[in-house]
DRENPAGU-977768 format. One record per residue (C-alpha): residue in one letter; z, x negated, y negated. Coordinates in steps of 0.25 Angstrom, whole numbers. Last residue first. Layout:
<pts>
 code     z     x     y
    A     Z     X     Y
...
</pts>
This chain:
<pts>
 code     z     x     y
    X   208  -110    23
    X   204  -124    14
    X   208  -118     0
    X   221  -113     4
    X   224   -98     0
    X   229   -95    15
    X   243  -103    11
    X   246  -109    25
    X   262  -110    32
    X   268   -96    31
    X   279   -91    38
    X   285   -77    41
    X   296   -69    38
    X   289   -62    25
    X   300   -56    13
    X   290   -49     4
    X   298   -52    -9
    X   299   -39   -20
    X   310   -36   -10
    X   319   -45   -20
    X   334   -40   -20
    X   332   -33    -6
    X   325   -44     1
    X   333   -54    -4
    X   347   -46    -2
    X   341   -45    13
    X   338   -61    16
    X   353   -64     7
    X   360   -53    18
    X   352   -60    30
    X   358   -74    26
    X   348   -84    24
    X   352   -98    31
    X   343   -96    41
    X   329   -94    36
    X   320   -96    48
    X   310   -86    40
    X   305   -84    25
    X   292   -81    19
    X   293   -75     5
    X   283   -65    -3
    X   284   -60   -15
    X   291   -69   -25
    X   288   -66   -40
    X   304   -66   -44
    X   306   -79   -37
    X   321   -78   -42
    X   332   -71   -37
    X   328   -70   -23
    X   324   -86   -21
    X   339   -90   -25
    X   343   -79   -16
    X   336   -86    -6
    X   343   -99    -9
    X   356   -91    -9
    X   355   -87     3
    X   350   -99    10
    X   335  -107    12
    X   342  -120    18
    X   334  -120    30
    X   320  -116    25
    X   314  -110    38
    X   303  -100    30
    X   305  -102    15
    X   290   -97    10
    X   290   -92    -6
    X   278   -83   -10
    X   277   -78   -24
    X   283   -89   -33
    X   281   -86   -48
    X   294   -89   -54
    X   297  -101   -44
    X   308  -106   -54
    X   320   -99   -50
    X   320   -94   -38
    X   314  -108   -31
    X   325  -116   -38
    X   334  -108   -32
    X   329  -110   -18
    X   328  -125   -20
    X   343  -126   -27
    X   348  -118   -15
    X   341  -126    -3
    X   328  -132     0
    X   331  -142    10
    X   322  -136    23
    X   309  -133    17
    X   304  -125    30
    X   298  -114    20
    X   295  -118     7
    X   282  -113     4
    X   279  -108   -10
    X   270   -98   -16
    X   269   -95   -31
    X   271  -107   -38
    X   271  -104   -52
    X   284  -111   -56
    X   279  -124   -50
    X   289  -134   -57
    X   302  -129   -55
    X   299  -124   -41
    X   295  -137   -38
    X   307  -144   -42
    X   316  -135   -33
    X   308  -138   -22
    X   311  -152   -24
    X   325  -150   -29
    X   328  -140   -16
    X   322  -151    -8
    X   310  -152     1
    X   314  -160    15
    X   308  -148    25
    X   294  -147    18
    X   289  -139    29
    X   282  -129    20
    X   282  -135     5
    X   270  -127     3
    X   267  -123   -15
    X   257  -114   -21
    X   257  -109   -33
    X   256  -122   -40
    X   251  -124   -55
    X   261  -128   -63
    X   265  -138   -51
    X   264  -150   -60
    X   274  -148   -70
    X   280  -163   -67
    X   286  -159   -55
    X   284  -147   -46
    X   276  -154   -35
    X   286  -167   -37
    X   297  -160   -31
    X   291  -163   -18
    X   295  -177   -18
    X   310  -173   -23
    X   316  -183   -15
    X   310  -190    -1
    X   298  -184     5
    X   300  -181    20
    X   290  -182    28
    X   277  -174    33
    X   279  -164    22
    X   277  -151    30
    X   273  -141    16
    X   264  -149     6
    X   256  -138     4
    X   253  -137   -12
    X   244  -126   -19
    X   240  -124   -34
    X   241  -140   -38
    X   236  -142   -53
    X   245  -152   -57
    X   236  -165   -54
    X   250  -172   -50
    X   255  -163   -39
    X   250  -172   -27
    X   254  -184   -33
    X   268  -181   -35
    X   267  -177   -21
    X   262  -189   -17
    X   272  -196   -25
    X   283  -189   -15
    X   275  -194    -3
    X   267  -183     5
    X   266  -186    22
    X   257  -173    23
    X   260  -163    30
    X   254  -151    22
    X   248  -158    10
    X   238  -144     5
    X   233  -144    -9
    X   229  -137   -18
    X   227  -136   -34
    X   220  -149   -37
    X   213  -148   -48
    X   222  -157   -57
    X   217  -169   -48
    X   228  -178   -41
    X   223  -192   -45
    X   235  -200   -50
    X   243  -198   -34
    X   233  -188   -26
    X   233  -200   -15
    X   249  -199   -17
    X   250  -187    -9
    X   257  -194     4
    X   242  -192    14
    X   242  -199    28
    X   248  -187    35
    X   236  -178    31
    X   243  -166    37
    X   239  -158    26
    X   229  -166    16
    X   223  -152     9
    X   216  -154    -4
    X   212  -142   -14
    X   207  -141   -28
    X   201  -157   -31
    X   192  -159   -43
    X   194  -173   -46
    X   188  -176   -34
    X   189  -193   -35
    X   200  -197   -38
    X   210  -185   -29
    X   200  -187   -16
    X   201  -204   -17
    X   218  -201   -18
    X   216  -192    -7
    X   208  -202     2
    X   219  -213    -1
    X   231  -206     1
    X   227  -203    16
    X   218  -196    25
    X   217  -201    40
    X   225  -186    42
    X   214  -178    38
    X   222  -167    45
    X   220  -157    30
    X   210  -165    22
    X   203  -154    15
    X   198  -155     0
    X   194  -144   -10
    X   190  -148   -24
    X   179  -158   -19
    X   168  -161   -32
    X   170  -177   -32
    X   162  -176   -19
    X   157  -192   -17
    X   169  -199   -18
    X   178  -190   -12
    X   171  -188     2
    X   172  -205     0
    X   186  -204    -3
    X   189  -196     9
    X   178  -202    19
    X   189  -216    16
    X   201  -208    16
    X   201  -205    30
    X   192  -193    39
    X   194  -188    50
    X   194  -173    49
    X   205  -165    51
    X   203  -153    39
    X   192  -161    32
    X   189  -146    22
    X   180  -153     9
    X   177  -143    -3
    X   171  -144   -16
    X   160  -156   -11
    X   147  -157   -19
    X   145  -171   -14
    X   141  -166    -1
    X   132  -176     7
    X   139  -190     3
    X   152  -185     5
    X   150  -177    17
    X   144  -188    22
    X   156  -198    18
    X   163  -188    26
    X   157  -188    40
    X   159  -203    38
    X   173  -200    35
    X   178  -193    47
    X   172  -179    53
    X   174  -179    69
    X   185  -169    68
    X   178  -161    61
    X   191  -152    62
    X   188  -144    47
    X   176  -151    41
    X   173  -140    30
    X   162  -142    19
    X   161  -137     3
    X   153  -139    -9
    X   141  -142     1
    X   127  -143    -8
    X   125  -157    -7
    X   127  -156     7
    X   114  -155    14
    X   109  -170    14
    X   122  -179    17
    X   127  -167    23
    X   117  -168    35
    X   125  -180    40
    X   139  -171    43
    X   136  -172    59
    X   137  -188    58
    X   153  -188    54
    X   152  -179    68
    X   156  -162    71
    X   163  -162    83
    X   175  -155    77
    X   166  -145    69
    X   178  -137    66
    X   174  -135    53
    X   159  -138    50
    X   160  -130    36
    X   150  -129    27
    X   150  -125    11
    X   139  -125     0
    X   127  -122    10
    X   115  -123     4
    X   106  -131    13
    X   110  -123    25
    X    97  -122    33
    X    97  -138    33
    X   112  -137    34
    X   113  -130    45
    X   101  -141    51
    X   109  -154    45
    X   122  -146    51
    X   117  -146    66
    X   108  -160    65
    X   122  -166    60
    X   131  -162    73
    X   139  -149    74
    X   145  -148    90
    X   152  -135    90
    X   166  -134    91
    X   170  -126   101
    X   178  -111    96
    X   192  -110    97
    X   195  -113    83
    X   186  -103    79
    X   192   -92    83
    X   204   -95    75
    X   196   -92    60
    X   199  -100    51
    X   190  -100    39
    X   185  -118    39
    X   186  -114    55
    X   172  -118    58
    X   168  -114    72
    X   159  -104    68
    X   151  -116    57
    X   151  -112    43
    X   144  -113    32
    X   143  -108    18
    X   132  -109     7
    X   121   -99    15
    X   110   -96     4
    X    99  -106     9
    X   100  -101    22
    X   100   -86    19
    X    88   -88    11
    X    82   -97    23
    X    85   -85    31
    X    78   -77    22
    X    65   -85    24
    X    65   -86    40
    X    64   -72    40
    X    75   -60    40
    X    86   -66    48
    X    91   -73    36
    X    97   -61    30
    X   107   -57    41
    X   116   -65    37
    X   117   -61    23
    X   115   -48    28
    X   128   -49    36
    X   137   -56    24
    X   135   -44    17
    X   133   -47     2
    X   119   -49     0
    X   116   -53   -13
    X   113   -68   -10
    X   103   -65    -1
    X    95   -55    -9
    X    95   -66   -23
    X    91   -78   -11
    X    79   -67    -8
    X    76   -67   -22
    X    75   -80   -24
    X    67   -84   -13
    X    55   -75   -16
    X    53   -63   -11
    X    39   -63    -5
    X    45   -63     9
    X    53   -48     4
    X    40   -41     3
    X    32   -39    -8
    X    19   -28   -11
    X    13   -31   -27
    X    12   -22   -37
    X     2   -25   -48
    X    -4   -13   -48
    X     1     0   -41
    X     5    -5   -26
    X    -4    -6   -14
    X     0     0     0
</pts>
């Protein structure tokens, strides 16, 4: 059938790419979008070139506990040169529990991954630092880095560093040939660091942030970690700290090493403190740090064996804006230090207590009648869901 003059018949091939990249892009139902590349050979090359994530089915980078069971499959470099040949716009991947996956499999990134802002190598096992030092090379656009028990030291550390000055997020958690010096060669050279985990790095004391802990820094997990009073000092120093897990100190720190996160004016900012675990914590100590973070919100001290009265006091008086309080198991947690807690904390919603044995059932019950504005939960909690690596 012709047209009046001048009209012309089309079909969806003569669109041109533009307009099929505008269709794509506006189609919301995650189905469709799968669904879109089985047309023709074009439109999956749209929905290609349009894909920014990926991730593999074992890949637990969003836990899922199916996939912990599942076998690792064997990802060698001819597998992710070709995904990303089809790929070439991806912004993120993750090769997560790839534990078979070789330094050698990470070749292809030295010619597809200028455009990755962000990769995950959670339990590569087989990743050390020549795998790294591609990454470095290939990725220089790097926000994000997830090395969850990985091999590598301080030397692919500081070469990672040298060459992806833009990283903000930074995993190291079980990197346990990481030391000082990698930390100290992160701090220097990415100035714009948000979020750095080194739990259960045993070679790490904190004083690798010592004179070059960036004021971008608002996170940062140091579970089990062997810190050093001056590493603490260290750690604090940039005064822009959000969140804080130093909870299971690995030793004692002798003094008032602790106090140092509330000194100086430098916990303004923090909302977010885990002391978990930290058994040798003093009542001046925690005392300190309710001085100097009056906006913390939510606080951990459960297992912290030596706060006593002045600690709880202290707490009362000062945390203005605390929220969430956790004392599960604190020995010397009594009647008169959970009245102390009753009478002041007025924002308080929610506390998590168990095990706690020198609290009288009369002092539990005049707590929950005089403030029943406070969810009173027995159960403990260890993870804060609003990390930036889970």
């Amino acid at each position: 059938m012709e047209g009046p003059p001048g009209y012309y018949l089309t079909s969806m091939k003569d669109l041109p790419e533009d307009c099929l990249n505008f269709i794509f892009q506006r189609l919301e139902c995650n189905s469709d979008r799968e669904s879109f590349g089985l047309t023709c050979h074009r439109w999956l090359h749209i929905q290609n070139i349009n894909r920014l994530f990926l991730q593999f089915q074992c890949s637990f980078t969003q836990l899922d506990l199916s996939s912990l069971s599942q076998t690792s499959p064997t990802i060698s470099s001819f597998h992710l040169n070709r995904l990303l040949t089809r790929f070439q716009r991806l912004e993120s991947l993750s090769l997560s529990g790839c534990t078979e996956l070789p330094d050698s499999g990470l070749t292809p990134l030295q010619n597809y991954g200028p455009r990755l802002q962000k990769i995950f190598l959670d339990c590569c096992f087989r990743i050390t630092d020549e795998g790294l030092s591609l990454i470095a090379i290939g990725c220089p656009s790097l926000t994000l880095i997830s090395l969850y028990r990985c091999n590598i030291t301080d030397v692919g550390l500081q070469n990672l560093a040298e060459s992806c000055l833009g990283l903000k997020d930074v995993n190291l958690s079980y990197c346990v040939l990481i030391s000082d010096h990698g930390l100290r060669a992160l701090s220097q050279k990415c100035s714009q660091l948000r979020a750095v985990s080194v739990s259960f790095c045993k070679g790490v004391s904190g004083v690798g942030f010592r004179g070059c802990c960036s004021p971008t820094l608002a996170y940062l997990e140091a579970e089990s970690c062997k810190l050093e009073p001056e590493g603490i000092t260290a750690i604090v120093n940039g005064g822009g700290l959000e969140y804080l897990n130093v909870s299971n100190l690995r030793w004692c720190i002798a003094g008032d090493g602790l106090a140092a996160i509330g000194g100086a004016g430098l916990g303004t900012k923090l909302r977010v403190l885990n002391l978990r675990m930290c058994r040798s914590v003093s009542s001046e100590s925690v005392a300190a740090i309710a001085k100097g973070c009056p906006f913390l919100q939510d606080w951990n001290l459960s297992i912290c064996h030596e706060v006593k009265i002045p600690g709880w006091k202290a707490v009362g008086e000062n945390c203005n804006n605390l929220e969430i309080i956790h004392l599960n198991r604190c020995r010397n947690l009594c009647d008169r230090g959970l009245q102390a807690l009753r009478d002041g904390c007025r924002r308080l919603r929610i506390m998590y207590i168990t095990g706690y044995y020198q609290v009288s059932v009369p002092a539990m019950e005049m707590f929950k009648w005089s403030r029943s504005d406070v969810q009173i939960k027995e159960e403990e909690i260890t993870t804060v869901p609003n990390w930036p690596f889970r």
